[in-house]
C-alpha positions, 0 to 999 in steps of 0.5 A: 500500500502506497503512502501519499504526497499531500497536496491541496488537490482542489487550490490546484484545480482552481489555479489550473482553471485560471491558468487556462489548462483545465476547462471548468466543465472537466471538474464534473466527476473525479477524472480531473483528480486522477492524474495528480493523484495517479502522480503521487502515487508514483503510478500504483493502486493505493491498495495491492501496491501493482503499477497501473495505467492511468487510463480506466481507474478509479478515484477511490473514496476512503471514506464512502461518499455515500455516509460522508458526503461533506467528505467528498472533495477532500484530497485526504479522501482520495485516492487513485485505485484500480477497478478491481480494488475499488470495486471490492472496497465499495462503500465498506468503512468498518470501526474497531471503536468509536462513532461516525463522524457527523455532518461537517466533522473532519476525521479523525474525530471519535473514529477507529477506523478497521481499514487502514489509511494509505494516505496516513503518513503516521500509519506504516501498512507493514506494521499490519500486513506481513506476506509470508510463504504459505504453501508455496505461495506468498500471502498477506496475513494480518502482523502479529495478529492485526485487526486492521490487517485482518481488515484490510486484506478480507475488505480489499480482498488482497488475498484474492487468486488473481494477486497471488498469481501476481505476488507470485511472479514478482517473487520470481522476479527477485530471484537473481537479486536474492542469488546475488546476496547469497552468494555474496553471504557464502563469501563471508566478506562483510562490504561485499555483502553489505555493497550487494544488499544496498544495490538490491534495495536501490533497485528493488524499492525505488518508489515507482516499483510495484510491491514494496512491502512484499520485496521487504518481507522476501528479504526478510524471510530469506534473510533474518534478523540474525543474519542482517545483524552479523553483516551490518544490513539495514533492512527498511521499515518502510 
């Protein structure tokens, strides 16, 4: 999950409009919010984390219109998803605890959401969601227990067998870089392993790659806490 730039998306839309590069009747629906949304998210689903095209997405309401409609201009609201994802979010916007916000409120309030906020910069989406192997493939489960894990993978049903299919590829994908740092561990030389650890993370997590969060868990699995402390290896929290 990909956390946001915040910007004021509508003092731009309005200097856009003076500037002559957005005709006012293009601020009918969503779709003007789409690029620059789609641009702080360095071009990926806020929720399963896979690049996407601009083109036929969504602009996805974290809190539903529908109950929160006061909310529904609000760039700390939207966010840039796939249809899959925002077709199985639709309008659910669970609470652990506390009450809806009423007419005008701004949230947080009294709210405990269940569903985690990518656009939250105080929320960290690993803390929640770990991806672990689980007979053979690689599968989100809610971090030590989670409740708002739990909720988030089972609401956005990031566990679904079309994403597997996908975790399962990118995890494929990674093979020469996890073959380059074992190889390199089998050597015993602390800078070459720490140099071989340092361009895996520059390649692999750089913001517009898909699939962060599961590239840190991989790396993670195959090479634990022990290990990364005898050779010096930083491994983000992200």
């Amino acid at each position: 999950m990909e956390v946001l730039a915040c910007v004021d998306l509508l003092d731009q839309a309005e200097k856009d409009v003076e500037a002559g590069q957005l005709k006012p009747e293009e601020l009918t629906g969503y779709g003007w919010a789409r690029a620059p949304l789609f641009q702080a998210q360095n071009g990926k689903c806020a929720w399963c984390e896979l690049s996407e095209q601009i083109q036929h997405n969504a602009v996805d309401h974290l809190r539903p219109k529908s109950v929160y409609w006061w909310l529904t201009w609000t760039w700390e609201n939207l966010l840039f998803a796939c249809r899959v994802c925002n077709r199985h979010k639709s309008d659910d916007f669970p609470l652990l605890k506390g009450r809806r916000l009423m007419a005008g409120e701004q949230p947080p309030g009294a709210e405990r959401p269940a569903l985690l906020d990518p656009a939250d910069p105080n929320v960290r989406p690993r803390d929640h969601i770990q991806f672990r192997p689980v007979g053979g493939r690689w599968v989100p489960t809610p971090r030590a227990g989670s409740r708002r894990g739990e909720a988030t993978i089972r609401i956005l049903q990031l566990d679904r067998f079309d994403l597997l299919d996908r975790y399962q590829d990118h995890v494929e994908a990674l093979g020469d870089s996890l073959d380059a740092i074992r190889a390199a561990v089998s050597g015993g030389d602390h800078a070459t392993v720490q140099a071989t650890w340092r361009r895996t993370l520059q390649r692999r997590t750089r913001p517009r790659q898909p699939l962060i969060a599961l590239t840190l868990d991989v790396l993670d699995h195959h090479f634990p806490p022990r290990l990364r402390e005898h050779f010096g290896l930083i491994l983000p929290t992200r």
